[in-house]
C-alpha positions in Angstrom: 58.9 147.3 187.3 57.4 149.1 190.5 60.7 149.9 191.7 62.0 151.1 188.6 58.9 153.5 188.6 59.4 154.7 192.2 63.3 155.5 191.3 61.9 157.6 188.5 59.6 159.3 190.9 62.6 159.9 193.8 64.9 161.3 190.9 62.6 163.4 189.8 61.5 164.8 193.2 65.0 165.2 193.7 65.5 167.1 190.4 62.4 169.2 191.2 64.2 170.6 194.9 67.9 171.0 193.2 66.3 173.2 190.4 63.7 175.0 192.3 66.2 178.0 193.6 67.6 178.7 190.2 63.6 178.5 188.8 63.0 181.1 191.2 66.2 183.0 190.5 65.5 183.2 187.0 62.0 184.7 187.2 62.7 187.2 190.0 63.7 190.5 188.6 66.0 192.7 190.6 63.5 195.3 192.3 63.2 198.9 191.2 65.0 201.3 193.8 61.7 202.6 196.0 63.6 205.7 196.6 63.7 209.3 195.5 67.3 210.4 194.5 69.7 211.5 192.1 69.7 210.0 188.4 72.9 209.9 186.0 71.8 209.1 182.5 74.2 208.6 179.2 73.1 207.6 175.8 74.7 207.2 172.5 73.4 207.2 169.1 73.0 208.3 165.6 70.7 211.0 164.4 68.9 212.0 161.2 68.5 215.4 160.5 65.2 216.6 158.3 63.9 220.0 157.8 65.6 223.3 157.2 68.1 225.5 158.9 67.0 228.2 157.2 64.2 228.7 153.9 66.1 227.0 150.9 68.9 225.5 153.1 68.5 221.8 153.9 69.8 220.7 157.3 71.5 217.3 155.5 73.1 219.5 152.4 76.1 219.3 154.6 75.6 216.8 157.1 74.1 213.3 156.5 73.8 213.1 160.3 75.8 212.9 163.7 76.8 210.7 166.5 75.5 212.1 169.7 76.6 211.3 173.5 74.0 212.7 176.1 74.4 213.3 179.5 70.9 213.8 181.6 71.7 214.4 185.2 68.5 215.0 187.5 66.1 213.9 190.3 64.1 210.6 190.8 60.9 211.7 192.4 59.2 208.3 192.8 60.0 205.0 190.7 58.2 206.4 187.8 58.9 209.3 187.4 62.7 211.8 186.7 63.1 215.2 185.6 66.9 216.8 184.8 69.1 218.5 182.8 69.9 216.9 179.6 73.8 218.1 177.8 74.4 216.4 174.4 77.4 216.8 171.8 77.1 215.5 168.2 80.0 214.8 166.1 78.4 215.8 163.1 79.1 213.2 159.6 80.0 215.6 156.8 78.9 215.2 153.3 82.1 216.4 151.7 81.1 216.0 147.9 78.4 218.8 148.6 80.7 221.5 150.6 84.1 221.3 148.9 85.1 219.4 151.6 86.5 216.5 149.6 89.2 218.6 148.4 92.7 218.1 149.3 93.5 220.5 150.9 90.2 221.1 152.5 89.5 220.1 156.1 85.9 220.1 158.0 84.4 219.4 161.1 80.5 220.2 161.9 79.0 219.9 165.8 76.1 220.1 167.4 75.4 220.9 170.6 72.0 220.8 172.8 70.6 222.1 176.3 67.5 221.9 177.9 65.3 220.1 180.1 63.7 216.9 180.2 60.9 214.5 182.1 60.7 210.6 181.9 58.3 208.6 182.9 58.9 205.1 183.8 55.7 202.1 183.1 56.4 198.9 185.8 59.1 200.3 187.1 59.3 197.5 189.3 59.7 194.8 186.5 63.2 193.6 184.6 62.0 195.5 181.4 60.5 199.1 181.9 59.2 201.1 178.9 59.3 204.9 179.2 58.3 207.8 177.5 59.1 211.3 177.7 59.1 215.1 177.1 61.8 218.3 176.9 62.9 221.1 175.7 66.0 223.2 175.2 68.4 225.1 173.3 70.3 224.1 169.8 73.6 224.8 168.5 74.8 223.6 164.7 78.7 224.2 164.6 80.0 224.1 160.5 83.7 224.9 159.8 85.8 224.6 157.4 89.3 225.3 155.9 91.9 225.1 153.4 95.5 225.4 153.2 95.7 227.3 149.8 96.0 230.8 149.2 97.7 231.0 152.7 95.6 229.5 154.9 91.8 230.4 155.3 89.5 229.3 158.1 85.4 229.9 157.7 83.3 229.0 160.6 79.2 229.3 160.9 77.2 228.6 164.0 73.5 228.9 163.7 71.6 228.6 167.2 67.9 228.5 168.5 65.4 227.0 170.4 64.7 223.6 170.4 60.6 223.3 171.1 59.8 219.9 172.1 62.0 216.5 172.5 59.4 213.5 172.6 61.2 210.5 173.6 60.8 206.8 174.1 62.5 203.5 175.3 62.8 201.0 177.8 64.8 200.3 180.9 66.6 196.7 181.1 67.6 196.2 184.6 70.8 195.1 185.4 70.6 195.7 189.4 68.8 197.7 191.7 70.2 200.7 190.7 71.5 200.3 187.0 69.6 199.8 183.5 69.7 199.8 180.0 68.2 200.0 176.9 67.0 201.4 173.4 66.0 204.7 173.1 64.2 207.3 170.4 63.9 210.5 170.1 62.3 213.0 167.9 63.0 216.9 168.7 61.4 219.9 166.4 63.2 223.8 166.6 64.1 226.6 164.4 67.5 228.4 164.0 66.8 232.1 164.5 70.5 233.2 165.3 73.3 233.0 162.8 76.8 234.1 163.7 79.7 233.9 161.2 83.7 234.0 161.2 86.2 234.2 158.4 89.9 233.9 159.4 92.8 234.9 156.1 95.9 234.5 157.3 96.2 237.2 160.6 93.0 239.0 159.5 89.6 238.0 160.8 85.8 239.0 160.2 83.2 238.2 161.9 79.2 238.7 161.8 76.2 237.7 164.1 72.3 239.0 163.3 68.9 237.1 163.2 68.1 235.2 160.6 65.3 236.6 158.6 64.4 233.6 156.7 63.3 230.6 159.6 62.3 227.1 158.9 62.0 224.4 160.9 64.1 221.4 161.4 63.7 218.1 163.2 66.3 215.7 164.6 65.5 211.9 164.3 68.3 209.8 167.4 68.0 206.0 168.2 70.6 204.6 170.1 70.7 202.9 174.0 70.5 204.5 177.1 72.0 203.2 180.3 71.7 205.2 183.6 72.3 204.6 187.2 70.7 205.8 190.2 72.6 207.5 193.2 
């Protein structure tokens, strides 16, 4: 019986020192870069739009949303905290029963494009899951254009553009390595279209317009997706 109980206690002595490393392992994060340098940042998504793009003109009566990829490029000052340049290009989902675009021999495409600055701020940065919040603003884009092949062919585009006030944003960092994370993100941006620029193509004639629009709302843009960036 004793020496039953003492090979118990050697194999379990032995267990303990075989499985200490990967215990360790396991709990240690990889550590936050301690560094200030450059930041490369992509995310990818879907949005919601809400709000107006102009008085009496819903921003989802043609769009029910988009799919953006975003590119923020900037500076690590300290662990916590980046500030860059953020670039994003929506493919925007059309809502074809509302537009005419469900016709045959209708074809449509809708974009929209964003630039502007941004700041993040990193909580623990030194821990395997970081959450962040943070802060920009910028400039908007919306791209709408559609065509048909009837009647010889005619091409209307609209762009309405403006500025985008404030991008409140938050997520959190998964770290992969040292220098690489990911994770979910959300953000929630507010601007008004006060430009408007149109372009009608028949055929080998085109018109086009551009002027202020008279009639501002505001809009809002709703995005969740992941982020994953990687420090230089």
């Amino acid at each position: 019986m004793r020496t039953t109980a003492i090979r118990k206690l050697r194999f379990l002595a032995l267990g303990t020192i075989l499985l200490a490393p990967l215990t360790a392992a396991a709990q240690q994060a990889p550590q936050a870069a301690s560094y200030s340098g450059g930041e490369l940042g992509l995310r990818l998504g879907y949005g919601l739009p809400f709000g107006e793009a102009s008085q009496g003109n819903n921003l989802d009566g043609g769009v029910s949303g988009q799919i953006p990829l975003i590119l923020d490029a900037g500076y690590r000052f300290n662990p916590n905290v980046f500030a860059g340049i953020l670039f994003g290009y929506g493919f925007g989902q059309i809502k074809d029963q509302n537009n005419g675009c469900n016709n045959a021999n209708a074809s449509c495409s809708a974009s929209v494009i964003r630039l502007g600055l941004d700041v993040l701020y990193r909580f623990v940065p030194e821990q395997r899951f970081a959450p962040f919040v943070g802060v920009g603003a910028g400039y908007e884009w919306f791209h709408f254009q559609g065509g048909t092949s009837l009647l010889g062919g005619v091409t209307a585009s609209s762009t309405v553009s403006g500025i985008e006030f404030v991008n409140l944003q938050a997520g959190a960092d998964y770290r992969l390595s040292g220098n690489s994370v990911i994770g979910p993100f959300a953000s929630f941006s507010l601007g008004r279209f006060d430009n408007i620029s149109t372009k009608v193509t028949t055929g080998n004639n085109t018109a086009t317009t551009e002027g202020d629009i008279n009639n501002t709302a505001m809009h809002e843009w709703l995005l969740i997706g992941v982020r994953g960036a990687f420090s230089l």
